[in-house]
C-alpha positions as CSV (number, residue, x, y, z in Angstrom):
1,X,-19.3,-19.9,52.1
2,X,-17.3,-23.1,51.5
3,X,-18.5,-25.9,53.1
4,X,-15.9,-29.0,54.1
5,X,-17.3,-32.7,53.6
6,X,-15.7,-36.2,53.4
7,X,-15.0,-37.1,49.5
8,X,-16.9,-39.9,47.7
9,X,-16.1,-41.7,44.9
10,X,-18.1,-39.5,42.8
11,X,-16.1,-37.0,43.2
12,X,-13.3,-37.7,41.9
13,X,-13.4,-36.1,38.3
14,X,-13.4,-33.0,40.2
15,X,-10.8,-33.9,42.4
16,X,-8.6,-34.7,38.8
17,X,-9.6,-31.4,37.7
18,X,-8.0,-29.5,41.1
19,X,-4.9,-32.0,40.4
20,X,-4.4,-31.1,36.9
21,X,-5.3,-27.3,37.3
22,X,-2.8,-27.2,40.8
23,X,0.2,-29.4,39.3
24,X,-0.1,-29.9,35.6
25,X,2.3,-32.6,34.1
26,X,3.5,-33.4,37.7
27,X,-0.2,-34.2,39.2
28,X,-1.6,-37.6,40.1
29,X,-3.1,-40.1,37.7
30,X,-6.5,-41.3,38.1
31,X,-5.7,-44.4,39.1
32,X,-3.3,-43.3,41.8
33,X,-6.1,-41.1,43.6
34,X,-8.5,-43.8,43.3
35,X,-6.3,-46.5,45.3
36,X,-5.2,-43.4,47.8
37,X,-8.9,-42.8,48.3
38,X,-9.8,-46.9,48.8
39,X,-7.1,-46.9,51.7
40,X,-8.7,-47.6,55.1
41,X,-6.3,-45.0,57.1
42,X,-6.6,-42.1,54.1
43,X,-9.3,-39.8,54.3
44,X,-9.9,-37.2,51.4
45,X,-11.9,-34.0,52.4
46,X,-13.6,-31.6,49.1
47,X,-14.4,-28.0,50.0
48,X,-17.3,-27.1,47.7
49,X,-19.1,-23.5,47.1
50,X,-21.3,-24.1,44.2
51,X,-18.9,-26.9,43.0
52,X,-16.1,-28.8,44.3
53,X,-13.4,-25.7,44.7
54,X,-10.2,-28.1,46.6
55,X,-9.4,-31.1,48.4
56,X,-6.9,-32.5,50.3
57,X,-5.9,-36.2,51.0
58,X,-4.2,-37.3,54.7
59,X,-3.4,-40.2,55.8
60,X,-3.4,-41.0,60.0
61,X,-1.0,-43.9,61.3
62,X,-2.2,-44.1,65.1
63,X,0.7,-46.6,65.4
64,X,3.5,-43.6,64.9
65,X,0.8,-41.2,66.4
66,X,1.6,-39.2,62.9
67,X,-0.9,-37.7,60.3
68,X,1.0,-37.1,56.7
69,X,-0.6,-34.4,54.4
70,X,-0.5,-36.5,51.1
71,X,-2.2,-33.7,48.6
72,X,-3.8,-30.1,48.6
73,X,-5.1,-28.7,45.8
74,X,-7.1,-25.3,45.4
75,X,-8.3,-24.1,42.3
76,X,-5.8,-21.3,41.2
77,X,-8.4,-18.2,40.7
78,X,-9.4,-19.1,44.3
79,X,-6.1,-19.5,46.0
80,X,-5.2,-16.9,48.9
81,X,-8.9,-16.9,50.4
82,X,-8.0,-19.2,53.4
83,X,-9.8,-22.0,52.1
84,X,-5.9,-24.6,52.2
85,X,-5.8,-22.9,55.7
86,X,-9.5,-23.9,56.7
87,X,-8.5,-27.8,54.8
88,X,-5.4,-27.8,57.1
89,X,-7.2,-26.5,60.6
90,X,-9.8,-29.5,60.0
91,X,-7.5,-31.9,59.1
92,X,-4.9,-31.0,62.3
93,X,-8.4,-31.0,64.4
94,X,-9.2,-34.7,63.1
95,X,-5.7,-35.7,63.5
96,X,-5.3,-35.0,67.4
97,X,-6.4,-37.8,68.9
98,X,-4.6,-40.2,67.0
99,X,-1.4,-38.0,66.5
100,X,1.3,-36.2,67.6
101,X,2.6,-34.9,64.8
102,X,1.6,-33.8,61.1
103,X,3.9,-33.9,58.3
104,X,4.0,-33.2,54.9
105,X,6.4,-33.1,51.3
106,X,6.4,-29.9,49.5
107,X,8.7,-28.5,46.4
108,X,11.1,-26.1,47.6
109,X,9.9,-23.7,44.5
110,X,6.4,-23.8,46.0
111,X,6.9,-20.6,47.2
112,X,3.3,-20.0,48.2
113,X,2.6,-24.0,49.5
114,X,5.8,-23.2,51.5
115,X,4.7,-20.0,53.0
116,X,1.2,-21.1,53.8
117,X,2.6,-23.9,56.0
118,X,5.0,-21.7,57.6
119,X,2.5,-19.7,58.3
120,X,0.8,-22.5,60.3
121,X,3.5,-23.2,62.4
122,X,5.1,-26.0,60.1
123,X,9.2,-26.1,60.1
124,X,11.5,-27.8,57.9
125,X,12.7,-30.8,58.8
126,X,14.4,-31.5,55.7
127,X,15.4,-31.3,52.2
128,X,15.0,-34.6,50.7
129,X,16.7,-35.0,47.3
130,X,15.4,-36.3,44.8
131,X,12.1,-36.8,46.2
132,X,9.4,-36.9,43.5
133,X,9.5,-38.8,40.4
134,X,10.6,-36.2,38.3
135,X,13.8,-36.1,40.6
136,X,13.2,-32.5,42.4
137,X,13.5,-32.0,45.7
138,X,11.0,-31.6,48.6
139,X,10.9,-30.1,52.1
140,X,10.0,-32.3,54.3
141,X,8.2,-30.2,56.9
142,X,6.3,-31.0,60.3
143,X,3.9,-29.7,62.9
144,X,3.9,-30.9,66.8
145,X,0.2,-30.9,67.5
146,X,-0.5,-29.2,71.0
């Protein structure tokens, strides 16, 4: 049974660990997270079992009535148990009363980050070139919240 809480500092070697294991050369640094996870409008969720087994990081701007999906990361020998589609319900169930809308950047060869959102009723909205550092492109993609 995976249980959902807000992160804490302390867990943020684990939350390293998801990034590295999820994205490799192209994940986060350290102190990136950190000053994600100090930001008063970005919440961080873990999903633990027996030990911290994903995360994801959102940020909610009640100004543009939006929630962005920052980063998701599930352990790979875990992925395809619902547990990114439990993250995201919680997330678009925190998100409602401040937003309209929830959006998020994903690489076009995420074939599986791709389908999952699809899945949840996300469309693209865009291909933005040239979107991360390494210069690939992402799908921008969005859900109206009901």
């Amino acid at each position: 049974m995976v249980r959902i809480r807000k992160a804490e500092g302390s867990d943020l070697p684990a939350i390293m660990a998801l990034e590295e294991g999820s994205f490799g050369p192209r994940r986060w640094d350290e102190a990136f997270v950190r000053e994600r996870m100090s930001e008063e409008n970005v919440l961080t969720l873990v999903a633990e079992e027996e030990q911290i087994v994903a995360y994801i990081m959102f940020s909610i701007s009640r100004t543009y009535e939006t929630a962005e999906i920052l980063s998701l990361a599930v352990t790979p020998s875990l992925r395809r148990r619902g547990i990114a589609r439990t993250l995201m319900a919680r997330v678009e169930s925190m998100a409602e009363k401040d937003a309209q809308t929830v959006s998020l950047c994903v690489r076009p060869d995420n074939v599986g980050g791709v389908n999952l959102y699809l899945s949840l009723g996300y469309k693209v909205l865009a291909l933005c070139s040239g979107y991360y550092e390494d210069g690939s492109d992402a799908y921008m993609m969005v859900k109206h919240l009901e």
